[in-house]
PDB file of N, CA, C and O in Angstrom:
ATOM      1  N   UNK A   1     -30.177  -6.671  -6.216  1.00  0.00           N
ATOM      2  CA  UNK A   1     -30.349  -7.928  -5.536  1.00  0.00           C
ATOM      3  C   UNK A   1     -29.080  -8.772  -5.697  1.00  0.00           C
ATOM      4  O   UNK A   1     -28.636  -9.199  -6.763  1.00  0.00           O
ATOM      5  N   UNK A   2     -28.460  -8.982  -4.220  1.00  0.00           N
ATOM      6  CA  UNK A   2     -27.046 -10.220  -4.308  1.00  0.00           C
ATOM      7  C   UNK A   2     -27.557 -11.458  -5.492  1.00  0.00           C
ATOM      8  O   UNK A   2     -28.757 -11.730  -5.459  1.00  0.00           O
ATOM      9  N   UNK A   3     -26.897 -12.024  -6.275  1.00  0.00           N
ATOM     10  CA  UNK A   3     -27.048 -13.364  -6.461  1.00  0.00           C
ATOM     11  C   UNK A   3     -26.497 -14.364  -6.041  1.00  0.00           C
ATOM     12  O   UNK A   3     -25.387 -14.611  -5.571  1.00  0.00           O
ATOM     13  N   UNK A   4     -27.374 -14.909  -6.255  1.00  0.00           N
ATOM     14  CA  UNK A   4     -27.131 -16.170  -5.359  1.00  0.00           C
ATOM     15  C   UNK A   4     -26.479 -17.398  -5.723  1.00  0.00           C
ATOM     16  O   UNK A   4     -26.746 -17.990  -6.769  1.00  0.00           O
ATOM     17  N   UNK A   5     -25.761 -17.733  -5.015  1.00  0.00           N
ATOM     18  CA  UNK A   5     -24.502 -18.688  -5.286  1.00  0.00           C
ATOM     19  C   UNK A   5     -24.503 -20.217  -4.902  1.00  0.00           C
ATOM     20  O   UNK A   5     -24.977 -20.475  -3.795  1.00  0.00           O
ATOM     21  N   UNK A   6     -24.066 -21.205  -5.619  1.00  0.00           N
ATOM     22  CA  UNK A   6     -24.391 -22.515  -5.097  1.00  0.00           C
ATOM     23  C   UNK A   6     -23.434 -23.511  -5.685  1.00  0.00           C
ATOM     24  O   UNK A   6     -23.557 -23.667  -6.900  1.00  0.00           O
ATOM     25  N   UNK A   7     -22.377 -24.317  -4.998  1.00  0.00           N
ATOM     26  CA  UNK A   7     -21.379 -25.143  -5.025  1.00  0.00           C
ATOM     27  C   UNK A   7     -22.450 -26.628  -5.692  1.00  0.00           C
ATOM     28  O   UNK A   7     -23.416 -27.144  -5.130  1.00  0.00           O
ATOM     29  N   UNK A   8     -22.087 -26.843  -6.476  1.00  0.00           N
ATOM     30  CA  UNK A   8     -22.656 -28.124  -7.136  1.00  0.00           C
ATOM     31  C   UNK A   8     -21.769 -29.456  -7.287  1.00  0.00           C
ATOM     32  O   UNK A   8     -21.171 -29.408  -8.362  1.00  0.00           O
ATOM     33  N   UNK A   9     -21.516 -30.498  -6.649  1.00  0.00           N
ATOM     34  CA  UNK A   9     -20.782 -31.474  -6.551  1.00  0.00           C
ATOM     35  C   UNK A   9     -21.453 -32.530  -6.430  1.00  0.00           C
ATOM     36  O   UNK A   9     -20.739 -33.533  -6.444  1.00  0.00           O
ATOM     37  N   UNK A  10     -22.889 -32.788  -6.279  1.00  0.00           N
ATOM     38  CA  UNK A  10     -23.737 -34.047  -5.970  1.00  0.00           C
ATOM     39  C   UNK A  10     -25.001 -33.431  -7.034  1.00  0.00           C
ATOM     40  O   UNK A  10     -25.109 -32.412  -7.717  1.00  0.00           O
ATOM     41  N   UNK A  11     -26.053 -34.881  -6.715  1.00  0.00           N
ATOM     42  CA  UNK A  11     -27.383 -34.395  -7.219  1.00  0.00           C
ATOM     43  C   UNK A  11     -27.821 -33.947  -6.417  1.00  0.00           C
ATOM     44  O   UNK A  11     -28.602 -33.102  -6.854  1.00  0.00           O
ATOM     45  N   UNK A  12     -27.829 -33.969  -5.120  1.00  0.00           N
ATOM     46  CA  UNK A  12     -28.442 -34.096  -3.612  1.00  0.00           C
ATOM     47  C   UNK A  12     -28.243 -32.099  -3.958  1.00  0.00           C
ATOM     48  O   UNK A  12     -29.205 -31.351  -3.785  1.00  0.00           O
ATOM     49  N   UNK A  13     -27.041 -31.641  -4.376  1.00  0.00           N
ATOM     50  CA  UNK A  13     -26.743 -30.240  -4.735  1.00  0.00           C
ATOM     51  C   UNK A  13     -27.571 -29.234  -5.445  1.00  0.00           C
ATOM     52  O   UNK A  13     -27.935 -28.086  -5.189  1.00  0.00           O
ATOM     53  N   UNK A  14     -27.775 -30.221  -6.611  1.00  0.00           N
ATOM     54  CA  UNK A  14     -28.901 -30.079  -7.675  1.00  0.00           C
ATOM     55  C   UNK A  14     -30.348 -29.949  -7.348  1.00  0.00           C
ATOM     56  O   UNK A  14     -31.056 -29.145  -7.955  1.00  0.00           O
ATOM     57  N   UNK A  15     -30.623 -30.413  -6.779  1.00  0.00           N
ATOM     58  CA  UNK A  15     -32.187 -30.762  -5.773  1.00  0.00           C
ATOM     59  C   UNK A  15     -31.985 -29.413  -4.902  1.00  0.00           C
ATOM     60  O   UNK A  15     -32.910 -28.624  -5.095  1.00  0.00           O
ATOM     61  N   UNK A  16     -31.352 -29.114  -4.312  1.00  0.00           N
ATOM     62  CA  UNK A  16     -31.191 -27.774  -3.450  1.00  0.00           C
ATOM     63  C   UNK A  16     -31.066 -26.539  -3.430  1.00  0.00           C
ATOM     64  O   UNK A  16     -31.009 -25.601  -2.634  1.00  0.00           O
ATOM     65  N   UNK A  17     -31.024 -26.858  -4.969  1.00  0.00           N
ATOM     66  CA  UNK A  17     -30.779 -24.993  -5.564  1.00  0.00           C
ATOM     67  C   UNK A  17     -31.823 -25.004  -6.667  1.00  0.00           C
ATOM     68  O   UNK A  17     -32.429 -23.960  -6.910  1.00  0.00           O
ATOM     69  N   UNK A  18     -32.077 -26.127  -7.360  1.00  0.00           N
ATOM     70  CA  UNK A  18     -33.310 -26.200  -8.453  1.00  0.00           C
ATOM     71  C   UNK A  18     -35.050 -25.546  -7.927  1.00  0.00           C
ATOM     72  O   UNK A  18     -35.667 -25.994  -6.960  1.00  0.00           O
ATOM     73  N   UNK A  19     -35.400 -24.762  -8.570  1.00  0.00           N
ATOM     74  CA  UNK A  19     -36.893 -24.360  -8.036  1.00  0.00           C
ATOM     75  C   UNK A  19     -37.733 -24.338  -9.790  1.00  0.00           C
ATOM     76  O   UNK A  19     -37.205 -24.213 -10.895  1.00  0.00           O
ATOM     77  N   UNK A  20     -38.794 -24.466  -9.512  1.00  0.00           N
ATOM     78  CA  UNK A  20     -39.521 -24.252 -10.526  1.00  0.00           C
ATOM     79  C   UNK A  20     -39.291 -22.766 -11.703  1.00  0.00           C
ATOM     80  O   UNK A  20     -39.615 -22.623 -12.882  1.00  0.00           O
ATOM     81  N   UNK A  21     -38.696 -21.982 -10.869  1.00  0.00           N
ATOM     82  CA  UNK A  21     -38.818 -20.753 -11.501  1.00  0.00           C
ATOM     83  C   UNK A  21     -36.815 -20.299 -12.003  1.00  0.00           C
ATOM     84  O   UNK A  21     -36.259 -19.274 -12.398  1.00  0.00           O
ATOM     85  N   UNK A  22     -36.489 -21.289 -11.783  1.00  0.00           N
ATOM     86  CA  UNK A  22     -34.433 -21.417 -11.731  1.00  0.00           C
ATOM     87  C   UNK A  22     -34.311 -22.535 -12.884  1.00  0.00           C
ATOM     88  O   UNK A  22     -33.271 -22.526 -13.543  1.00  0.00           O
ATOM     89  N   UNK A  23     -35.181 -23.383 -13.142  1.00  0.00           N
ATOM     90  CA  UNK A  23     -35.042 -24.698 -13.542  1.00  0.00           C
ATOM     91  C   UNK A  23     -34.637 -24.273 -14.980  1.00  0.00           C
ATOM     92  O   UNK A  23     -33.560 -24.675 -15.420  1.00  0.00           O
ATOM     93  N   UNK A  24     -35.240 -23.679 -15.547  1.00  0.00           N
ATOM     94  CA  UNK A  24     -34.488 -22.821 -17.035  1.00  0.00           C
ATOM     95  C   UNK A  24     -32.924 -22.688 -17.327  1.00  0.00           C
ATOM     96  O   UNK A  24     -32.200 -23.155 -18.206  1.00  0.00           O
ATOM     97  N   UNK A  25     -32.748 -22.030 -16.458  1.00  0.00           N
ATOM     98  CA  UNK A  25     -31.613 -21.103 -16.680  1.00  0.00           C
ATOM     99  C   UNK A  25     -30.214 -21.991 -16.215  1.00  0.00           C
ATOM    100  O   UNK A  25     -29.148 -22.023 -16.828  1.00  0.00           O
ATOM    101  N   UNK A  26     -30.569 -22.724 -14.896  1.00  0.00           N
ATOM    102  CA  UNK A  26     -29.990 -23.802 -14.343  1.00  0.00           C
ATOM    103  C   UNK A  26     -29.516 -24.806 -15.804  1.00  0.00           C
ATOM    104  O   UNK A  26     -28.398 -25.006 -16.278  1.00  0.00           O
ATOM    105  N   UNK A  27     -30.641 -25.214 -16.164  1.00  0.00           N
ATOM    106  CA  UNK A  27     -30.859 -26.718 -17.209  1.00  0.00           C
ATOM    107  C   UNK A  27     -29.397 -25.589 -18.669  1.00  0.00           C
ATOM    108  O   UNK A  27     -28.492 -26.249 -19.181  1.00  0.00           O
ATOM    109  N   UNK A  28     -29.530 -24.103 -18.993  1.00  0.00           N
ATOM    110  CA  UNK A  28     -28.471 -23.865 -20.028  1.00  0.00           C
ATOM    111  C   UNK A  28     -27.563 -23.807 -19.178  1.00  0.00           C
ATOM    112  O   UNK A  28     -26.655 -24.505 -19.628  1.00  0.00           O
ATOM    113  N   UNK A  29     -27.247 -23.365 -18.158  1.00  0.00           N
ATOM    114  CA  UNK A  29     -25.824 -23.312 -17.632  1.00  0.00           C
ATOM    115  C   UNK A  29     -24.844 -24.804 -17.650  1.00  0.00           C
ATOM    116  O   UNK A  29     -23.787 -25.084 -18.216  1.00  0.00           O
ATOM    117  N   UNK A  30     -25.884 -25.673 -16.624  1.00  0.00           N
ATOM    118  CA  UNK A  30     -25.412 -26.901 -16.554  1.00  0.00           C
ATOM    119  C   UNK A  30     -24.839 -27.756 -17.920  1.00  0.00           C
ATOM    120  O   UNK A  30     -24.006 -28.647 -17.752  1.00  0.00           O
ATOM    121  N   UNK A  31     -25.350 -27.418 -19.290  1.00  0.00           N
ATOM    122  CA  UNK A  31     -24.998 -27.613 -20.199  1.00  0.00           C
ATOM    123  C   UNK A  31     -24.011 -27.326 -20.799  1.00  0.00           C
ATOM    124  O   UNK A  31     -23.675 -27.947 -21.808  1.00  0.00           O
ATOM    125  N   UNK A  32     -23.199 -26.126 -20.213  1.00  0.00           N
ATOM    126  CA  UNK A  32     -22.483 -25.335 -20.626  1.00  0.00           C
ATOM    127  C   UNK A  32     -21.449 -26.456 -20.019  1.00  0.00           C
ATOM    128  O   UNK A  32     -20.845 -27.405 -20.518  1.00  0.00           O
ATOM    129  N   UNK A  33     -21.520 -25.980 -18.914  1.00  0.00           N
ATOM    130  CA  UNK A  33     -20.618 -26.879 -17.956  1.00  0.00           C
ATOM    131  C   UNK A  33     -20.387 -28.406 -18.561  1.00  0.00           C
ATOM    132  O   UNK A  33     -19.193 -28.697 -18.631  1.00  0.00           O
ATOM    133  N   UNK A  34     -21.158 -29.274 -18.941  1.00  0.00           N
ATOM    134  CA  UNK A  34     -21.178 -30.269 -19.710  1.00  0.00           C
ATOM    135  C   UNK A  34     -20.620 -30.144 -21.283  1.00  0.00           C
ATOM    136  O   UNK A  34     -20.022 -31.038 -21.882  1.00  0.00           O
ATOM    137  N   UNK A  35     -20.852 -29.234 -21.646  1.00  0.00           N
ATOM    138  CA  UNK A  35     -20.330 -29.008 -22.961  1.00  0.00           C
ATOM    139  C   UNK A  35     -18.508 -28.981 -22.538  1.00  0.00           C
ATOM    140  O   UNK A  35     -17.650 -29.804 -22.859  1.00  0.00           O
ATOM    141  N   UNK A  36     -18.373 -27.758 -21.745  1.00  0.00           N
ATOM    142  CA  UNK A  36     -17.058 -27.350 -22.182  1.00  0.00           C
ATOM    143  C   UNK A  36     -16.066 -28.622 -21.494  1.00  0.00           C
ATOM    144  O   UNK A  36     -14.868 -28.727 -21.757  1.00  0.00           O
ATOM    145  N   UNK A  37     -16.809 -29.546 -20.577  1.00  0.00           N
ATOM    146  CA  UNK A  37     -16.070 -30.730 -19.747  1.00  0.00           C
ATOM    147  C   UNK A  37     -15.311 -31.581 -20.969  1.00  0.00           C
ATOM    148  O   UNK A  37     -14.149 -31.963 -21.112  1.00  0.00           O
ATOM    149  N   UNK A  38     -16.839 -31.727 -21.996  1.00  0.00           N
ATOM    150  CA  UNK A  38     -16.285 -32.606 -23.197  1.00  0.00           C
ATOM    151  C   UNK A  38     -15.185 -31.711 -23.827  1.00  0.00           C
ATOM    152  O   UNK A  38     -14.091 -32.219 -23.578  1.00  0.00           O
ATOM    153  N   UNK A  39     -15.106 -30.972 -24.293  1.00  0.00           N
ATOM    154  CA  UNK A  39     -14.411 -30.049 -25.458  1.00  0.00           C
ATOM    155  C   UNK A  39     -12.896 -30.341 -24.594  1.00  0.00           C
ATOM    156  O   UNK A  39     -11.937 -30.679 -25.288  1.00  0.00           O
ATOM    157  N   UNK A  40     -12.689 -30.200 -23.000  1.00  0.00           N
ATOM    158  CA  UNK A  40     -11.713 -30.367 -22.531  1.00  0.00           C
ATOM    159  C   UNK A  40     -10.918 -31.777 -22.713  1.00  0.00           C
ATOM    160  O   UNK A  40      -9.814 -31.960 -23.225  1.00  0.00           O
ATOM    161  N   UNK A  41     -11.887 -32.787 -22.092  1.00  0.00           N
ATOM    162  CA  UNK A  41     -11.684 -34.261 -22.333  1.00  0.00           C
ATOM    163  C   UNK A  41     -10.628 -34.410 -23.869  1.00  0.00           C
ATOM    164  O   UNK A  41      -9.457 -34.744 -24.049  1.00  0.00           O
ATOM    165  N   UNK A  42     -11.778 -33.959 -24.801  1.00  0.00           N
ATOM    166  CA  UNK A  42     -11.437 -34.100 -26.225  1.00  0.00           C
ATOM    167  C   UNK A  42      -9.865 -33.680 -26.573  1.00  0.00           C
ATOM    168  O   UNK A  42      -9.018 -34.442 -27.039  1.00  0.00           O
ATOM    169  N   UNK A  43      -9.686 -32.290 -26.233  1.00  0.00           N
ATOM    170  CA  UNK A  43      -8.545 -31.666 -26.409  1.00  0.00           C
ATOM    171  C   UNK A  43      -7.234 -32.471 -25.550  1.00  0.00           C
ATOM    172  O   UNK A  43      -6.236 -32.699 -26.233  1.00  0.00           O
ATOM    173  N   UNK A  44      -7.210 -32.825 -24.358  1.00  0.00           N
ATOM    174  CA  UNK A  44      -6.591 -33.656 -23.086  1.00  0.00           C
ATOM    175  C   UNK A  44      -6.154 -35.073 -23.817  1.00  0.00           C
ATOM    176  O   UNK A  44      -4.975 -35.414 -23.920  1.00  0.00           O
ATOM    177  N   UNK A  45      -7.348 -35.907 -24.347  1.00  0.00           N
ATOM    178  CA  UNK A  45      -6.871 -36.852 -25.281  1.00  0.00           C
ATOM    179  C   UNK A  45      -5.963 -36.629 -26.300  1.00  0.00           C
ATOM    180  O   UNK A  45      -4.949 -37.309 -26.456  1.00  0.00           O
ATOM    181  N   UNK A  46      -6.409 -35.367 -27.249  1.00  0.00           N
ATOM    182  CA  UNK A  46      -5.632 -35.563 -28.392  1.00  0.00           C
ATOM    183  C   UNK A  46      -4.273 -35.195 -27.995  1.00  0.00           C
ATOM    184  O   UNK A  46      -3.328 -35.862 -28.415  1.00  0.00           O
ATOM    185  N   UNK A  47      -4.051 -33.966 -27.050  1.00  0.00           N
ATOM    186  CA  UNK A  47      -2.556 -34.082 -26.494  1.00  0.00           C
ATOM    187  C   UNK A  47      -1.949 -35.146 -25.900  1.00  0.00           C
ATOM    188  O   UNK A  47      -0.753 -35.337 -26.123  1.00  0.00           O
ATOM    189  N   UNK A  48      -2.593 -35.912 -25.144  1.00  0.00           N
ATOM    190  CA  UNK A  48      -1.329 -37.045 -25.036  1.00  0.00           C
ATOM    191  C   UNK A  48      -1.214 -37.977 -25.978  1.00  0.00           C
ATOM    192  O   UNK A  48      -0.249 -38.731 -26.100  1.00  0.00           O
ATOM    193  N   UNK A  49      -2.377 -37.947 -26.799  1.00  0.00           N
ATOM    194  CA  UNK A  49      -1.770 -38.776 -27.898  1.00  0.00           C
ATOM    195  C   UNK A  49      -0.859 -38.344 -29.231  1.00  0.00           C
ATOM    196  O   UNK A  49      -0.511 -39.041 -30.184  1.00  0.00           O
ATOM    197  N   UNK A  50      -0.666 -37.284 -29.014  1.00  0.00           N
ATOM    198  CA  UNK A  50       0.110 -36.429 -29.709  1.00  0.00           C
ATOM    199  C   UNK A  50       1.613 -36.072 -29.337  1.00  0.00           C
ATOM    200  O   UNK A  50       2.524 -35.591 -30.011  1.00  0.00           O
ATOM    201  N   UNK A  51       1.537 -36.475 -28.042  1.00  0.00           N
ATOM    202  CA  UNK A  51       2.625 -36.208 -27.016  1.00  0.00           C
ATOM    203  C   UNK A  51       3.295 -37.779 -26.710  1.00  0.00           C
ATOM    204  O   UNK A  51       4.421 -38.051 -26.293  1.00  0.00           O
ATOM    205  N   UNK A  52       2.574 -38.362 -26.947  1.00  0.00           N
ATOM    206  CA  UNK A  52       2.505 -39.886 -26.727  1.00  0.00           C
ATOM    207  C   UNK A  52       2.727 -40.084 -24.899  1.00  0.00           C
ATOM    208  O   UNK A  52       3.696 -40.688 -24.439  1.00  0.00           O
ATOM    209  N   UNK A  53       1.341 -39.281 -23.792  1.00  0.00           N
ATOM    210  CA  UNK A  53       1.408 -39.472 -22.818  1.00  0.00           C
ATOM    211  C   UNK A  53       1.023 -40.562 -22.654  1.00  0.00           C
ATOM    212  O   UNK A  53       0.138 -41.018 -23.377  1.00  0.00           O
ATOM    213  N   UNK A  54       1.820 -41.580 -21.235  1.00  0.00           N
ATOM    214  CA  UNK A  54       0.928 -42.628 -21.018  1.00  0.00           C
ATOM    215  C   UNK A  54      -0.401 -42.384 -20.275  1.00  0.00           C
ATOM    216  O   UNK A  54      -0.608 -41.569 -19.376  1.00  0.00           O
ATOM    217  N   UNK A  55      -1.376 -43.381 -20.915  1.00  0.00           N
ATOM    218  CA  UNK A  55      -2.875 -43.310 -20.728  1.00  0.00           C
ATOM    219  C   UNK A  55      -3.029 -42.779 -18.993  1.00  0.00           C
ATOM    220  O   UNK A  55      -2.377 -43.273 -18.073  1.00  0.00           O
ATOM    221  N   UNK A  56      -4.040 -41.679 -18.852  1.00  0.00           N
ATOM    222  CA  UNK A  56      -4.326 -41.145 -18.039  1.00  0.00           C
ATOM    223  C   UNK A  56      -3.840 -40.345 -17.272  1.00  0.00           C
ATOM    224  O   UNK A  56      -4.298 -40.021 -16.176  1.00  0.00           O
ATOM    225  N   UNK A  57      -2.265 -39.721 -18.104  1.00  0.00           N
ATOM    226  CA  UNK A  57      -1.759 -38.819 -17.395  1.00  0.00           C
ATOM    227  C   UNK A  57      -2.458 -37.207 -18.328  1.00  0.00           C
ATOM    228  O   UNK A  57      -1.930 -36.115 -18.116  1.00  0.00           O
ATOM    229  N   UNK A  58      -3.295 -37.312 -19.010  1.00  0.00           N
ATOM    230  CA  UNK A  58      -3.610 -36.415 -19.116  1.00  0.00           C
ATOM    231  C   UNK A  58      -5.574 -36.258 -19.486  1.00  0.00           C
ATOM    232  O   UNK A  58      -6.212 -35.837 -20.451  1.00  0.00           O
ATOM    233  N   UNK A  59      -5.950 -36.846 -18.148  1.00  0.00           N
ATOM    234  CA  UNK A  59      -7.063 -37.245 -17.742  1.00  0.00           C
ATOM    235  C   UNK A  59      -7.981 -35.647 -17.328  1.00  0.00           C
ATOM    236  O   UNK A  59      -7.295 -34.806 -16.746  1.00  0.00           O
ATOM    237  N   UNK A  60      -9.172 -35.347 -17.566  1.00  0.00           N
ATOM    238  CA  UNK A  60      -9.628 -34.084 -17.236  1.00  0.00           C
ATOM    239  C   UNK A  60     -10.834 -34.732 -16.772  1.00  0.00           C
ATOM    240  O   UNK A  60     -11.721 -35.404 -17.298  1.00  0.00           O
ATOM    241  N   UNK A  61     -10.445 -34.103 -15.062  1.00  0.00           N
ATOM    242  CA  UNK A  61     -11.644 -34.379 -13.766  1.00  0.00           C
ATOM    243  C   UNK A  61     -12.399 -33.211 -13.028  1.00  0.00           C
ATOM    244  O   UNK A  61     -12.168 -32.118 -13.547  1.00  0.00           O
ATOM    245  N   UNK A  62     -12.740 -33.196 -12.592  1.00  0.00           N
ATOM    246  CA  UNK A  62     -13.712 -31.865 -11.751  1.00  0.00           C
ATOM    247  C   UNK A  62     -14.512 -32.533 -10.024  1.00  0.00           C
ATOM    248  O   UNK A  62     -15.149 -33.494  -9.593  1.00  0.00           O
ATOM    249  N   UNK A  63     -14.022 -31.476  -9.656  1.00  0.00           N
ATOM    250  CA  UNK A  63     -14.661 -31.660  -8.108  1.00  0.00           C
ATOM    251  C   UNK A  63     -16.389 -30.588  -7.817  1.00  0.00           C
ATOM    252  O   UNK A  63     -17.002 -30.088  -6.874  1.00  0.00           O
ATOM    253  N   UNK A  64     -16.532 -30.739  -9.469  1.00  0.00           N
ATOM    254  CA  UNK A  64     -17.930 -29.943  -9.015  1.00  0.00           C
ATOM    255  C   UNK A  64     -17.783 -28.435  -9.519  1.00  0.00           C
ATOM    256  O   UNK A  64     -16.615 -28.104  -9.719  1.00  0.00           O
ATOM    257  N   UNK A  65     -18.709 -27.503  -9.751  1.00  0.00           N
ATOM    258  CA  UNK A  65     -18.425 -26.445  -9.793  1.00  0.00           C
ATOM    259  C   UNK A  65     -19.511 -25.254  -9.123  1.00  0.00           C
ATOM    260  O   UNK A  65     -20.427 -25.653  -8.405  1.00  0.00           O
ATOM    261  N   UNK A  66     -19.336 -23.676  -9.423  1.00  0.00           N
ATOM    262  CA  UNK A  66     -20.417 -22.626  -8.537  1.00  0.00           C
ATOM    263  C   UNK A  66     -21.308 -22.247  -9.385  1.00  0.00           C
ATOM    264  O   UNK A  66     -20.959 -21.809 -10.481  1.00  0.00           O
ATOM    265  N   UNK A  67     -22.546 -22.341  -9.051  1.00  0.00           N
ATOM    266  CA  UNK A  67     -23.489 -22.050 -10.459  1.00  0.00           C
ATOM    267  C   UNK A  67     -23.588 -20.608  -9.255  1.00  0.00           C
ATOM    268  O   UNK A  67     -23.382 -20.387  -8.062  1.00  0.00           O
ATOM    269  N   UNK A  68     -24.022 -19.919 -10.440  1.00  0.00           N
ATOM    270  CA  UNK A  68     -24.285 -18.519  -9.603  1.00  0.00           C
ATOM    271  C   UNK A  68     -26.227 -18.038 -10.951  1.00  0.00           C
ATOM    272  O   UNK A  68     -26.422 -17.619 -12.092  1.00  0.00           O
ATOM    273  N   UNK A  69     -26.993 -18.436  -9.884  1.00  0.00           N
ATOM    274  CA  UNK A  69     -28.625 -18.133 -10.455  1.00  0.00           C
ATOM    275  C   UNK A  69     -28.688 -16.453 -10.678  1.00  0.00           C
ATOM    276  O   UNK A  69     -29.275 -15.634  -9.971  1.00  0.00           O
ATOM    277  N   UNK A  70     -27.767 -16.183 -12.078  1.00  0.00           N
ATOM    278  CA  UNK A  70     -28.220 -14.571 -12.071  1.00  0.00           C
ATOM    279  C   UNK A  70     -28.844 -14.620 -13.694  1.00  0.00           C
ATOM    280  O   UNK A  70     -28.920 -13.559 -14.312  1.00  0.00           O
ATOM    281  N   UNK A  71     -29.028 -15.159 -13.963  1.00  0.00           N
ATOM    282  CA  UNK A  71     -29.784 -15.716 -15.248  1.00  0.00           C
ATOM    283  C   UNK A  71     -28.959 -15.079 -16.640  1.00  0.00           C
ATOM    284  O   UNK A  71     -29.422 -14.662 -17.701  1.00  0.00           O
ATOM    285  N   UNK A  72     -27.676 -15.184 -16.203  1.00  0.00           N
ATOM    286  CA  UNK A  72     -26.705 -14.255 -17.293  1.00  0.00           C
ATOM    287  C   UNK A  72     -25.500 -15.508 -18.188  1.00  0.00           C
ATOM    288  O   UNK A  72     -24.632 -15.100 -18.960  1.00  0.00           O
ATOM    289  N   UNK A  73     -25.698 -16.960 -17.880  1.00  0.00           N
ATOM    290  CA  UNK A  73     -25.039 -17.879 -18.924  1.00  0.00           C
ATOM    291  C   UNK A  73     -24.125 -17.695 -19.286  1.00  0.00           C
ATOM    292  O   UNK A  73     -23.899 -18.021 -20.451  1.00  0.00           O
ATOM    293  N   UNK A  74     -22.951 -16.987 -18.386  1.00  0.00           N
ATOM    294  CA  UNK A  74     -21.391 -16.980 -18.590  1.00  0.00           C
ATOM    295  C   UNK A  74     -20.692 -18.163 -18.242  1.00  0.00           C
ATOM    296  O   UNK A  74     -21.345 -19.202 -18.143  1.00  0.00           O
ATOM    297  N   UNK A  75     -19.671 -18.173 -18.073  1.00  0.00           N
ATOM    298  CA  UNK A  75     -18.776 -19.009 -17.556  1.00  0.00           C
ATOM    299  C   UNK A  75     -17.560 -18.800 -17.442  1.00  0.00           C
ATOM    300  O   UNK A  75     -17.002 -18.272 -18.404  1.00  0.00           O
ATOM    301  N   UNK A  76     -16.802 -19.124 -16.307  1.00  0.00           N
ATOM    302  CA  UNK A  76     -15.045 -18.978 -16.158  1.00  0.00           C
ATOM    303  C   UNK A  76     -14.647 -20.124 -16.141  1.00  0.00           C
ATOM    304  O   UNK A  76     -15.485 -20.968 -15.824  1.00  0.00           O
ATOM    305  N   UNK A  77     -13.294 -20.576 -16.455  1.00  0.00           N
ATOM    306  CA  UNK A  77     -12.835 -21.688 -16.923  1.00  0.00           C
ATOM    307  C   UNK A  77     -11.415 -22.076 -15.972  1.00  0.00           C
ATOM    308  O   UNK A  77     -10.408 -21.633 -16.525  1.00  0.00           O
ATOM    309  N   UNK A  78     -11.220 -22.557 -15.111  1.00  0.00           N
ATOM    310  CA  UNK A  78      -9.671 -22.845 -14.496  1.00  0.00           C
ATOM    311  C   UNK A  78      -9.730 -24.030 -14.725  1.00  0.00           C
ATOM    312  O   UNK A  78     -10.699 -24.786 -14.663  1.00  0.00           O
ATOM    313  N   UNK A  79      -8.515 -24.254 -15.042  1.00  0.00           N
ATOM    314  CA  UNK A  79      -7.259 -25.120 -15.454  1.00  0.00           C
ATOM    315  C   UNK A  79      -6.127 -25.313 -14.515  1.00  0.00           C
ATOM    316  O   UNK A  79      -5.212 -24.509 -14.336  1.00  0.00           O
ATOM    317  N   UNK A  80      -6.325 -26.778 -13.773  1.00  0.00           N
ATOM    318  CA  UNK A  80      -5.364 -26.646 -12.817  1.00  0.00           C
ATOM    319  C   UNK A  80      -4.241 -28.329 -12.834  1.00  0.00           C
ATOM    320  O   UNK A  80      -4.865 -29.327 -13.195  1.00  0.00           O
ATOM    321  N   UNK A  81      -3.330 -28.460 -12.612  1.00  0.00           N
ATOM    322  CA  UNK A  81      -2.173 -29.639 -12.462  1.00  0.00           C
ATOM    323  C   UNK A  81      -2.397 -30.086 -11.010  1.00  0.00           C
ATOM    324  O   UNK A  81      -2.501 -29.316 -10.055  1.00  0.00           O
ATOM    325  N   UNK A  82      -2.470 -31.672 -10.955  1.00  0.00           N
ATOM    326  CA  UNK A  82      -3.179 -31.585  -9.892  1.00  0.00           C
ATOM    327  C   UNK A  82      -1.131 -32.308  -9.526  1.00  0.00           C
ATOM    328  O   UNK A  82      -0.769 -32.584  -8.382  1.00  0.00           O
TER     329      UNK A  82
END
């Protein structure tokens, strides 16, 4: 069976791929995703303050990401200069 794939950038996103029987697996992924946002943030701060960047040049943002419902809780990670 393909799995199934879903671009997440809104709640309106969230509502559209969430089902009673996804809502599990969804709720650890999304966490993940939340986890590793902070761990990035965290790390992003301490380099420019280490670097002595001025404030917000080393800011960590996201345009959303692909949850893919195969109930397997991986994750890939890109890193990009905008």
């Amino acid at each position: 069976m393909e799995e199934k794939k879903y671009q997440i950038k809104t709640m309106q996103d969230v509502f559209n791929c969430v089902t009673m029987d996804n809502i599990n697996n969804f709720i650890i992924d999304f966490r993940g995703v939340i986890e590793t946002y902070i761990a990035f943030r965290n790390l992003s701060k301490t380099i420019g303050e280490v670097e002595g960047l001025p404030p917000g040049l080393a800011e960590v943002s996201s345009e959303g990401y692909t949850w893919i419902d195969d109930g397997k809780h991986d994750k890939t990670v890109k890193i990009a200069i905008k």
